[in-house]
N, C-alpha and C positions, 0 to 999 in steps of 0.2 A: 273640851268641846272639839268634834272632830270638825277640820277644814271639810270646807266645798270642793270639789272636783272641779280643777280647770280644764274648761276642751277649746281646743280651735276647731273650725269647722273646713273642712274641705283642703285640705294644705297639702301646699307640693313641697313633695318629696327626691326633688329631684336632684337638689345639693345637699341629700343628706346619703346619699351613697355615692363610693367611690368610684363607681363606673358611672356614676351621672347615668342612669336610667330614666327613664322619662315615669313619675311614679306620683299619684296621688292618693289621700287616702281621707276618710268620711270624716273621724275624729281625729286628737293628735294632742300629748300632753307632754311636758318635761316636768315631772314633780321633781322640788331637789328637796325633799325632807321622807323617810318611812312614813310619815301619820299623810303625808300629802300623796303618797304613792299608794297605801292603802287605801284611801279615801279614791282613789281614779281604778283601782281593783273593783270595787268594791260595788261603784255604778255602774262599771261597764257590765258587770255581771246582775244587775237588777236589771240593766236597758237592756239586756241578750244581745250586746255586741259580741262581734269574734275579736279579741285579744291580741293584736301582738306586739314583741319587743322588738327593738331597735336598740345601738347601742351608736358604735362610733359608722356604721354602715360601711364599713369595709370588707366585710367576708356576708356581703348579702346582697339577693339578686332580687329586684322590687318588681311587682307587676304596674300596669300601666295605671291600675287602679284598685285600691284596698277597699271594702268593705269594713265596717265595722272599724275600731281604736288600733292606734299603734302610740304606745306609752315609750318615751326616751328617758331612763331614770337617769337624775342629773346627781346624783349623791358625788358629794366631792371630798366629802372629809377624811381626813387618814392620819395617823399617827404611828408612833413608834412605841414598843415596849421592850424596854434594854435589861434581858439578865445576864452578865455574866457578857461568853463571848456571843450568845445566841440573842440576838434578835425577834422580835416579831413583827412585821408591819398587817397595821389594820387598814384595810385600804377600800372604800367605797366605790361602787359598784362606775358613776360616771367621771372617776378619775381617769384621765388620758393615760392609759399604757405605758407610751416611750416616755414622757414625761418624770414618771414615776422612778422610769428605770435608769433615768439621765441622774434622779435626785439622789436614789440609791445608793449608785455606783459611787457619785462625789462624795458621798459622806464615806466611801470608802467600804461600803457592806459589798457582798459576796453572796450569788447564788443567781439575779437574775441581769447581770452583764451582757450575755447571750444574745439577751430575747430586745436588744434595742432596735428603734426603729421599725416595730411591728406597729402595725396603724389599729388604732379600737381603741374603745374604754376596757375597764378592767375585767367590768359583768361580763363581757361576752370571751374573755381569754380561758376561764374554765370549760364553755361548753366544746369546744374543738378540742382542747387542750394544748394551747398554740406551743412552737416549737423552733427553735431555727440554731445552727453549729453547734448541735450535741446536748440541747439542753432543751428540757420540755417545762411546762409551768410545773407538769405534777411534780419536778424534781423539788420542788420549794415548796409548794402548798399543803397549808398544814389543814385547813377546812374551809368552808366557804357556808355563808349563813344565805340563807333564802326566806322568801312568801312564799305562803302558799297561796294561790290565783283563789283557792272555792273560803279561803274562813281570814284571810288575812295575818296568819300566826307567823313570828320568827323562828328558825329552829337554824341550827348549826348542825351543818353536813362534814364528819369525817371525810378524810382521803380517801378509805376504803371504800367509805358511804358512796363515792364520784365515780367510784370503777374508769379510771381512767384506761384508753389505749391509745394509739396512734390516731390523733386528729378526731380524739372519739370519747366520751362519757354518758353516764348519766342522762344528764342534759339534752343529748341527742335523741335515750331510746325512754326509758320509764319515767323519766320526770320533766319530757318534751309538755310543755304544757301545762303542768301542774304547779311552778315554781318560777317566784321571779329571783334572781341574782343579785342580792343585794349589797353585800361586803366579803373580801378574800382575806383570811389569814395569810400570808407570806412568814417562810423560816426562813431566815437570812443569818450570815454569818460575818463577825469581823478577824476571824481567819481566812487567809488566801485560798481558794480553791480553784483557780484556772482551771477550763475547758477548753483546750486547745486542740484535741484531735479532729477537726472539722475542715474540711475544703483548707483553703492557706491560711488559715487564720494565724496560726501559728508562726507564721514566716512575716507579718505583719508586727509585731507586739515584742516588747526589749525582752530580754531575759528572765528579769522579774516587774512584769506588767503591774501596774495597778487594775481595781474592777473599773477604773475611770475611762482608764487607758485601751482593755477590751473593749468596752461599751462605746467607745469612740471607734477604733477598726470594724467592729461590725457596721457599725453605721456609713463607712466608708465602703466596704465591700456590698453592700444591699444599695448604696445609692448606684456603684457602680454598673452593677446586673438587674435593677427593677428601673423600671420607669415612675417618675414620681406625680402621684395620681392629681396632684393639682395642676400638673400640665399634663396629662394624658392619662384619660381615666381608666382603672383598671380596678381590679380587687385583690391584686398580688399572686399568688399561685392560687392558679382556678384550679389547678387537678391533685390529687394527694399522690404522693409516691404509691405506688403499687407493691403490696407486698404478695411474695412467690412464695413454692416452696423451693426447698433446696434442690430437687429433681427438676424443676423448672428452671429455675436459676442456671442450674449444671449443662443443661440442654442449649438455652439461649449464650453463653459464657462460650462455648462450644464452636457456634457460628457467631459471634461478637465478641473476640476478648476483649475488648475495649471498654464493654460494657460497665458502666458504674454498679456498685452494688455494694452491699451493705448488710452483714452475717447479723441476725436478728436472733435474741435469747433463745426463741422457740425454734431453733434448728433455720428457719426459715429466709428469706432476703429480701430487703425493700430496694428495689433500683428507683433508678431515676426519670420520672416522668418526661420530664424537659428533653432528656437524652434522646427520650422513643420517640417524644412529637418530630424533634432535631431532624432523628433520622431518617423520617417519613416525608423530608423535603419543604416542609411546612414553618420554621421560622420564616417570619419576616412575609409569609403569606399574608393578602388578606381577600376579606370577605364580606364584601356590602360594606356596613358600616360596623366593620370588627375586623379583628386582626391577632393574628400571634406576632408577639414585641418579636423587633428584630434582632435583638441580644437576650435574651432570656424569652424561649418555646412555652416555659411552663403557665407564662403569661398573655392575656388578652388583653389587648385594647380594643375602649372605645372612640372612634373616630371621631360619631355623633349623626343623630341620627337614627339612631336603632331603638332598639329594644327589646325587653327577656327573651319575648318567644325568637327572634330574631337569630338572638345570642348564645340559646341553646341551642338552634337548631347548626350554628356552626362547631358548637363542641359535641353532637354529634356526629359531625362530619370530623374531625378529630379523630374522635374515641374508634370511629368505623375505621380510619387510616392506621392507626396503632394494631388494634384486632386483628385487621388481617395480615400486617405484617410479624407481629412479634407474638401475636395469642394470647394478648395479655391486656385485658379490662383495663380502662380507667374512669374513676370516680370524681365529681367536680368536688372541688374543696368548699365553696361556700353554699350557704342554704335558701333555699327558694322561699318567701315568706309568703 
């Protein structure tokens, strides 16, 4: 027998993103079971509601009021399947991210040390394809099972399947829409595989680090440089590094040697967003009830007070101060719902 769809009616949304947005929305569900997630698919799509997800609200920008359902999938279950030295973790879609990677690490596995201290549930770490000192998810993920939003079916998406790139998949362009995220395969390992070539991480960590011992320095260096969004609300890097080509890079390297930058597979280079805001005189600015943090540029805070159109229209004002000084575009990292 399928469950009933539970809705709430009219619910603020305003602690559930980390910018604290001022955000309301018509309906509002957390199923924590598939047949309960499908079952709230499943109406919204008989009542011609518009659809959306929500996960840990940290790399999303809410408007002051939604139309139609926003489903939080609350799936928490995860396990382990041990061959050999390879690993698999199965991991549910409303499982807390750092969480995950705290428990990892302790049991001594290898692969996502890196990634601690990223805010979000799990569902939403495949569609960006979150990433932070030299390690992306796509580095570990072995596939990721989905719904589909129109017949409620499960299917399991290859890595290929995800077409991953920088802060980019799937998720974003062809299957924006069509799929809900509902469990990650993770390939983990109990062989050492340190990622150290990243910012100082490396000058942090003994000789022969544990993945505990990573996951704790990282955590140390991101409390350092972010502002922590339960005392000052932000969404973490609002802009994605900018990727050049090498004639661009060549050019700006030229008149900036200082410049951070970063030789990319395809000939090409991703500098440093934070650097260009940096240099445009703009840390520690602010603007109404927003602001670039005053130790990390690539970051906004919210004051209070504001809100999206408010907040875009200051990374605007941004984007135009980079532009004209360096010629070089930038893209906000989180997504408008």
């Amino acid at each position: 027998m399928n469950p009933e769809p539970h809705w709430q009616r009219d619910v603020d949304l305003s602690n559930a993103n980390t910018l604290r947005l001022p955000a309301e929305v018509e309906h509002f569900s957390a199923p924590e079971t598939l047949e309960a997630l499908a079952a709230c698919v499943r109406d919204a799509g008989e009542q011609g509601w518009t659809l959306n997800l929500l996960g840990g609200g940290s790399n999303v920008l809410l408007p002051t009021r939604l139309k139609g359902a926003v489903i939080r999938p609350r799936l928490k279950q995860w396990w382990l399947d041990t061959r050999d030295d390879a690993v698999m973790a199965y991991v549910g879609a409303g499982v807390n991210w750092h969480s995950l990677v705290m428990i990892l690490a302790q049991r001594g596995l290898w692969g996502v040390e890196n990634l601690a201290l990223i805010p979000g549930d799990c569902g939403a770490a495949p569609v960006q394809n979150i990433g932070a000192y030299g390690v992306e998810l796509s580095d570990v993920l072995e596939g990721v099972q989905v719904m589909s939003r129109h017949d409620e079916t499960l299917t399991w998406l290859s890595f290929n399947d995800c077409a991953f790139g920088y802060r980019d998949s799937m998720f974003k362009r062809s299957l924006a829409g069509e799929v809900i995220i509902t469990r990650l395969a993770l390939r983990l390992s109990r062989t050492p595989r340190p990622v150290l070539g990243y910012g100082d991480l490396a000058r942090r960590v003994s000789q022969q680090p544990s993945s505990f011992e990573i996951a704790q320095r990282v955590c140390e260096i991101r409390r350092e440089k972010l502002p922590d969004p339960t005392q000052l609300p932000n969404a973490g890097s609002f802009f994605k590094n900018p990727l050049i080509s090498a004639d661009k890079a060549e050019k700006l390297l030229a008149r900036y040697p200082n410049m951070p930058n970063f030789p990319q597979a395809d000939g090409g280079y991703k500098i440093a967003a934070g650097w260009l805001i940096d240099q445009c005189g703009l840390k520690g600015a602010r603007f109404g009830a927003f602001g670039v943090h005053e130790h990390q540029a690539l970051v906004l805070v919210h004051f209070g007070g504001g809100d999206r159109a408010e907040l875009l229209q200051v990374a605007k004002r941004i984007t135009a101060a980079v532009q004209a000084r360096f010629g070089v575009g930038l893209e906000i990292e989180p997504r408008c719902l």
